[in-house]
C-alpha positions, 0 to 999 in steps of 0.5 A: 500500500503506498500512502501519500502525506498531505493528499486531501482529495475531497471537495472544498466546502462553499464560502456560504457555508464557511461563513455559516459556520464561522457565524454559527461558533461566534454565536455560540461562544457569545451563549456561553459569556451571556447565558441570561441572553435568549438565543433568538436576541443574540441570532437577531442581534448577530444577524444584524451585524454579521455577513451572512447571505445565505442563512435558511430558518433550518439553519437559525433552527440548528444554531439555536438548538446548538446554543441550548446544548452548549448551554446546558453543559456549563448549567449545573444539573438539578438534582432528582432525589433530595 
């Protein structure tokens, strides 16, 4: 078998879609600083600001949802037996 090092044959990603990720790890990193934020404020507010063409209401779904589950790793767990 030979192996070739640094040989990435795979399709590059669209600009649209590395723009979408970078706008989707901004808002995820500002959930985690403002937790008493909601996530359709911190999206509006980004939206606003950011330069993101092609964001879809599937993809504000998904960052919203992204927002959530970082935020309930930091959240401490309520405890179910007292």
């Amino acid at each position: 078998m030979v192996c070739e090092k640094n040989c990435h044959n795979h399709v590059q990603d669209s600009e649209s879609s590395m723009k979408r990720q970078q706008f989707n790890n901004k808002l995820k990193q500002i959930a985690m600083k403002n937790i008493d934020l909601k996530p359709a404020k911190l999206i509006s507010n980004e939206l606003s600001n950011h330069e993101v063409d092609t964001v879809t209401p599937d993809d504000i779904k998904l960052i919203r949802k992204n927002m959530y589950r970082i935020r309930s790793c930091v959240l401490s767990k309520l405890k179910k037996n007292v």
